[in-house]
N, C-alpha and C positions, 0 to 999 in steps of 0.2 A: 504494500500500500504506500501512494505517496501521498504524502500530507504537508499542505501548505501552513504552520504556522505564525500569526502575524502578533506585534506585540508593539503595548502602544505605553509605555511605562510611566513613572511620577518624576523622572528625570524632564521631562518634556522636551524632549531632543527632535523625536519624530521618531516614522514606525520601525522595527526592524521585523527582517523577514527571514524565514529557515525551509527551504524545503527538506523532508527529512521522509528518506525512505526506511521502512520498515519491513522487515522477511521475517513470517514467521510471527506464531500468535501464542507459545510459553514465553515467560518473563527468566524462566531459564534459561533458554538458548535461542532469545530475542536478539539477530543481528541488524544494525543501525547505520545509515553512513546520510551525512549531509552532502544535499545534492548541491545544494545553491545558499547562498546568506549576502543579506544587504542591507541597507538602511536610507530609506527617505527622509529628510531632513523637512521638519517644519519650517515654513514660511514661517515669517516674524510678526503677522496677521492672522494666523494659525494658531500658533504658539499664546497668543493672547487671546487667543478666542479661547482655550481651553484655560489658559490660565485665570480669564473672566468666572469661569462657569464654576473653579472652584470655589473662588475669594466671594462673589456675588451673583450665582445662579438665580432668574428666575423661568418661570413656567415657558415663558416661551423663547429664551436662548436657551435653557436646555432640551429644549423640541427640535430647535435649527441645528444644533450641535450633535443633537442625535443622529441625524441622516447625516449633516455634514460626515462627521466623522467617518459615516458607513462609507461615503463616496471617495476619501483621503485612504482611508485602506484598503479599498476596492483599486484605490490606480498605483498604492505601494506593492500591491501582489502583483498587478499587471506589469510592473515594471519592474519587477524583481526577476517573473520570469523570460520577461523579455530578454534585458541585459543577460540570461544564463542561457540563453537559448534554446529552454523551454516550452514545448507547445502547455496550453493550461489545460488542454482536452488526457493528457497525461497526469492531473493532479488529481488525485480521487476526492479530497476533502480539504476543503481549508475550516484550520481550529482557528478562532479571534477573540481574544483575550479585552481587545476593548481597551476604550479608556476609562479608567478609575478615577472617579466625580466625587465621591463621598463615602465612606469608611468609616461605620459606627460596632467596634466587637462589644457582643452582650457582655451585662457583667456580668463577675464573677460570679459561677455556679448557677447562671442562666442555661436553663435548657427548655427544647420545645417550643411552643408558640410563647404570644403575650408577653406580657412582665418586660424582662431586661433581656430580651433577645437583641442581636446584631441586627445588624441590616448593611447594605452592600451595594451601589450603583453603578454598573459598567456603561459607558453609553459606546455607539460604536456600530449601529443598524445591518443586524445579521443578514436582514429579506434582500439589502440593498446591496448586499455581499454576494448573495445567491444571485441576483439579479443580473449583476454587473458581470460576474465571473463564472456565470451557470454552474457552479459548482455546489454541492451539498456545503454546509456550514455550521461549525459547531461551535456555539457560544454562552457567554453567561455562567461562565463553569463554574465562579464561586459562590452563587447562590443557593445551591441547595445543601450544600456543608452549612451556610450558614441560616438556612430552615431548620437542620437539624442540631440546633444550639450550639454551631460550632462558631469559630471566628472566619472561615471564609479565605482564610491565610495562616501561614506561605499557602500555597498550591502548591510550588515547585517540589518539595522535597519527595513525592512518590517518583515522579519523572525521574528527582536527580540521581535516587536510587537505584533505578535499574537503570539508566546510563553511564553512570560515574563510578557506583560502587565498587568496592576494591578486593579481589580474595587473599591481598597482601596485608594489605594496612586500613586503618578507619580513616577519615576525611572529615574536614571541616570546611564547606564548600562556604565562602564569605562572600554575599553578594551585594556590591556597591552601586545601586541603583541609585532611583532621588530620595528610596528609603535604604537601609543596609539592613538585612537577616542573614543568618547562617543555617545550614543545614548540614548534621554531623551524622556521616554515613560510618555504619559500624561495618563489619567484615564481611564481605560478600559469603555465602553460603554453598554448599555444593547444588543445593537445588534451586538457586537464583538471589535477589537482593531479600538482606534483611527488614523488611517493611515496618514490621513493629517497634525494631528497635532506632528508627532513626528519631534524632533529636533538630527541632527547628522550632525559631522564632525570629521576632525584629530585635535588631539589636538597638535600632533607632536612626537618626537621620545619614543617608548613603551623602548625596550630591547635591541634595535640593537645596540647601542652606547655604554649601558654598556658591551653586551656581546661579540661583537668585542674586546671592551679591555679587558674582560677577557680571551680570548684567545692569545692576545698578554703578558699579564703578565702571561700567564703560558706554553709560546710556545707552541700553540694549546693543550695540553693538556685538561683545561677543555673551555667547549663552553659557559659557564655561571657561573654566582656567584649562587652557589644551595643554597638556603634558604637565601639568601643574608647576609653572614656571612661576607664577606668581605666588602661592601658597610655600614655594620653597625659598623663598626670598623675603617672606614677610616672617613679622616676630611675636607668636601668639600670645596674649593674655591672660596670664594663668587665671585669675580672677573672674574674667566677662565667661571665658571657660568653665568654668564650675558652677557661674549660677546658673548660666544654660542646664549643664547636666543636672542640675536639682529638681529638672523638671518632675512631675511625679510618675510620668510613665517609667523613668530609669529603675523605680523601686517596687516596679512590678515584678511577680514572677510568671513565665511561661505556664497556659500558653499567652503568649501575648502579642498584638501588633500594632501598627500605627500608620499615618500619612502625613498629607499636606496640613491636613485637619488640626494638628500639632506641632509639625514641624513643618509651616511653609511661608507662605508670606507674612501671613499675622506677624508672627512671631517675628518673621526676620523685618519685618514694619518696625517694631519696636527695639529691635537691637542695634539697626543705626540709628534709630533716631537718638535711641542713648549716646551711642558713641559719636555720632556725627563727622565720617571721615570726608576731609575734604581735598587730601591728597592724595597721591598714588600711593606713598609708599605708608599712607594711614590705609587705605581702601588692603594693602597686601595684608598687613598685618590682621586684620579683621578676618580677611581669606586663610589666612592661615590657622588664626582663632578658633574659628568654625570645622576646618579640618580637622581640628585637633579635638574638638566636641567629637565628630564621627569615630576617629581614633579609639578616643580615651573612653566612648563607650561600648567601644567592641571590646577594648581590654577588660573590662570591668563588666562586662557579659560572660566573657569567656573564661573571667576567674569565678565566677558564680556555679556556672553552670554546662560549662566543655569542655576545660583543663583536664578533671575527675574522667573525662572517658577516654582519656590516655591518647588525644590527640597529638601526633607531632608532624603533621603537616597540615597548613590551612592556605588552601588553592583560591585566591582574589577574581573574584567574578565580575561582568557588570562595568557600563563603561568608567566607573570611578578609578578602574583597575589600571587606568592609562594616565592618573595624575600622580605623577612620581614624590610629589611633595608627601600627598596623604598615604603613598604606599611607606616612603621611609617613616612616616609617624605610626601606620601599623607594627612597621617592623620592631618600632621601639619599642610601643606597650608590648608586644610576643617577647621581647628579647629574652627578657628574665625569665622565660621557658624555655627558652633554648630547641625553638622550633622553625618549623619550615616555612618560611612566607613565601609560596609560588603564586606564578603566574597562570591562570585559567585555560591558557594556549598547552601547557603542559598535559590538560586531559585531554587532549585534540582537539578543542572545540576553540574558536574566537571569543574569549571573554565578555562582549558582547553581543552578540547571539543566544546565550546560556538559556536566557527565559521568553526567548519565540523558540528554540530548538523545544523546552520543556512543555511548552502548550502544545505544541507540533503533536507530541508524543501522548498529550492528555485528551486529543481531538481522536485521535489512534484507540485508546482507551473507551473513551463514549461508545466509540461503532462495534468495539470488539465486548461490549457490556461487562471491562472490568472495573468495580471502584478505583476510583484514583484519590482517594483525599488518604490521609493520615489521622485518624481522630485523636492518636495521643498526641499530637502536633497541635490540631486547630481546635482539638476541646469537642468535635460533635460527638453523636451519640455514639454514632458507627461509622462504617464505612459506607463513601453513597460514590453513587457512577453519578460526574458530573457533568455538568452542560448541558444546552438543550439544542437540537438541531433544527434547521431551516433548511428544505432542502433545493437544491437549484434546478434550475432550466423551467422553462415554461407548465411542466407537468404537475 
């Protein structure tokens, strides 16, 4: 089977795309190769059109942004498999993960309807998928974990499992999105991945923190510090650093997640304003600030609750995996473990790619009616097959 997965993430960069063939329907001797990976780049009228819909959504820009969306990922598939030389009449299913608008996990020891259950809103127009690319289309994936009093997230860590998992060593897969979670795969099995034993949650904010302020210190101009040139040059504030980390999601335990909802513009609204930088080498410093928030709460994750599973390698995922400034401040909070901090190209995959390859594979799952959630992960009841499908062509 091939399967188009498309991924529209809280980075806000634009979509990325994986084609990813599948042979074979045991999770034991499931072989996998990517055929194709790419990335459409949001327009800077795009990008604000979703970044409107988080900060001040109402009724009817999230109606135009619904379809928009569908049409913006409807011409990043088309174009993805254009560029690989791809007929699309060869892709059996595209999985769409959508864009993530709002992100509410039930409280703690919510289960079932009512009361403090979650809720979850991907926007991103499945019909309009089907429509455009006659293809069947699987979407919505994190709502029914989170019907079933789960949190809805990670997703990824079933994927990463039977992709990544190791019959050598355990893993700690760290993913630097616009949010940062980890997913800690324990030893691969002789009859496939260990599913129950893997460990994932947020660690807390990936890239959104710094890349918001780098598009305030460059008046939108650029949307990220590229190669982390500037965060490795500025001089972080241990102080503005910690009260960020006081936030109270840090002093949550798993399972646990989070977004923009907490760590996005609001907040970074109010952290220049506090600081008020009006130079470059004030705007670096604050870039580096904020890395060191991402940093300093993975370490302080990872001593809580990964260390103890005898972790000694953790494989950097996710475009944050490309800003060398926040990679050396990983390294440092790992140091005093005396562990492995690789790079995500090391599992063969483009760092990248990591969670359109994982939807890819979760799209694969819905057809083949295996669950894909985790519930010691996301807290639901059980295991649910997720997504709901839209199928394509005129029929």
């Amino acid at each position: 089977m091939r399967v188009l997965g498309l991924m529209s993430g809280t980075s806000l960069d634009g979509v990325d795309g994986v084609v990813l063939e599948v042979r074979g329907n045991s999770l034991a001797r499931l072989e996998w190769e990517v055929v194709a990976a790419g990335t459409r780049a949001y327009s800077t009228d795009q990008r604000e059109a979703i970044r409107d819909a988080l900060t001040a959504g109402y009724a009817a820009s999230l109606n135009r942004l619904h379809a928009n969306l569908g049409e913006w990922l409807a011409t990043a598939a088309q174009d993805l498999v254009s560029e690989a030389g791809i007929d699309m009449a060869s892709v059996d299913l595209v999985a769409s993960h959508g864009q993530t608008i709002w992100h509410e996990p039930p409280d703690s020891g919510a289960r079932g309807p009512g009361g403090g259950r979650g809720a979850t809103l991907q926007l991103g127009d499945p019909a309009t998928l089907a429509e455009r690319l006659g293809r069947d289309v699987v979407a919505d994936f994190r709502s029914r974990d989170v019907a079933a009093g789960g949190h809805g997230a990670p997703l990824v860590p079933w994927a990463d499992a039977v992709l990544f998992s190791s019959s050598q060593e355990p893993l700690a897969l760290q993913n630097l999105g616009g949010m940062a979670n980890v997913t800690v795969l324990p030893v691969r099995t002789p009859f496939g991945p260990d599913i129950d034993g893997v460990i994932a949650f947020d660690t807390g904010p990936g890239m959104a923190l710094v890349d918001g302020a780098m598009l305030r210190a460059t008046n939108g101009a650029e949307p990220c510090d590229r190669d982390g040139v500037r965060v490795s040059r500025g001089h972080p504030d241990e102080g503005l650093a910690e009260g960020i980390l006081s936030h109270p999601f840090f002093r949550k335990a798993p399972p646990r997640t989070t977004g923009r909802e907490e760590f996005g513009d609001v907040l970074l609204d109010e952290i220049v304003g506090r600081v008020n930088p009006t130079s470059e080498s004030q705007w670096d410093d604050l870039l580096a600030t904020l890395a060191l928030v991402t940093a300093r709460s993975i370490g302080r994750a990872y001593d809580a609750w990964v260390w103890q599973t005898r972790v000694d390698r953790m494989v950097l995922m996710g475009g944050g995996a490309r800003n060398r400034g926040l990679v050396e401040l990983i390294r440092q909070e790992a140091g005093h473990h005396r562990v492995e901090v690789a790079d995500g190209s090391s599992m063969g995959v483009d760092p990248e790619y990591r969670e359109a390859l994982c939807f890819a594979l979760l799209g694969w799952a819905h057809v083949q009616r295996i669950p894909a959630n985790v519930p010691g992960v996301t807290g639901a009841e059980g295991p649910r097959i997720l997504g709901s499908l839209t199928p394509g062509g005129a029929g």
